[in-house]
Every structure is written in structure tokens, then in C-alpha cells.
Residue, then its C-alpha position, 0 to 999 in steps of 0.5 A: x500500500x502507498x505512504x499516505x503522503x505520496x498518495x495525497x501528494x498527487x490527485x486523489x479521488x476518494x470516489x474513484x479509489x473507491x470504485x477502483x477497489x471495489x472492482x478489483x475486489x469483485x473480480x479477484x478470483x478472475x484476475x490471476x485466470x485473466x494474466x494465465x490468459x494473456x500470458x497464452x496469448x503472449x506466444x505467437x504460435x499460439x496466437x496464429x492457432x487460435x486465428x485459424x481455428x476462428x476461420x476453420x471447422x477443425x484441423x489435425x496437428x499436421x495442418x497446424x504443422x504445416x501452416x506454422x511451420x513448426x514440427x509435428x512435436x512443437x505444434x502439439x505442444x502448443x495444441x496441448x497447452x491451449x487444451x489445457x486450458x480449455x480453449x479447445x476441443x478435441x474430436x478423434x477419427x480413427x488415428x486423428x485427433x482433430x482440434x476446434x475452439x472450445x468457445x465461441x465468446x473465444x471467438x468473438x474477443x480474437x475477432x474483436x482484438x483484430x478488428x482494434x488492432x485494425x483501426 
């Protein structure tokens, strides 16, 4: 917590402390899930996946391979770190397993971060 003399030092809105607060505090069981998943979304790699998987049905590893450009290793290593975390869905056929996104509010907040990123 800030020394008292530097908080007051500077503006201070009792009110807006206040909110601030209260926020924080509603949302304290969200806030380290939140930086688990920015810190997902931090790897490119990762990033590129969930993209495709906006605009794709399902692939299997070898189609992330190949359009990552990653081996078949690495690329099930970051399928496998966003299954985890539940942003994706598997569906087997056969030997396959075939990947989807698991959520379509993950959708739309990948769609809505390309289209700020756009403007």
C-alpha cells in the first residue's frame, strides 16, 4: 500500500479509489485466470492457432504443422497447452485427433482484438 503522503501528494479521488477497489475486489478470483490468459496469448504460435481455428471447422496437428511451420512435436505442444486450458476441443477419427475452439465468446474477443488492432 502507498505512504499516505505520496498518495495525497498527487490527485486523489476518494470516489474513484473507491470504485477502483471495489472492482478489483469483485473480480479477484478472475484476475490471476485473466494474466494465465494473456500470458497464452503472449506466444505467437499460439496466437496464429487460435486465428485459424476462428476461420476453420477443425484441423489435425499436421495442418497446424504445416501452416506454422513448426514440427509435428512443437505444434502439439502448443495444441496441448491451449487444451489445457480449455480453449479447445478435441474430436478423434480413427488415428486423428482433430482440434476446434472450445468457445465461441473465444471467438468473438480474437475477432474483436483484430478488428482494434485494425483501426
Amino acid at each position: 500500500m502507498p505512504d499516505r503522503a505520496t498518495a495525497t501528494a498527487s490527485c486523489f479521488d476518494p470516489a474513484a479509489v473507491a470504485r477502483a477497489r471495489k472492482l478489483l475486489h469483485r473480480n479477484r478470483d478472475a484476475l490471476p485466470r485473466m494474466a494465465e490468459l494473456y500470458k497464452l496469448l503472449a506466444n505467437p504460435v499460439r496466437l496464429k492457432i487460435l486465428l485459424i481455428l476462428v476461420d476453420s471447422e477443425r484441423l489435425c496437428v499436421g495442418d497446424f504443422a504445416h501452416v506454422v511451420e513448426l514440427s509435428i512435436a512443437a505444434t502439439s505442444h502448443q495444441l496441448k497447452l491451449l487444451k489445457d486450458a480449455g480453449w479447445l476441443n478435441t474430436e478423434h477419427d480413427g488415428k486423428l485427433v482433430y482440434y476446434r475452439i472450445a468457445s465461441e465468446g473465444l471467438k468473438t474477443a480474437l475477432l474483436g482484438d483484430l478488428h482494434l488492432l485494425s483501426q
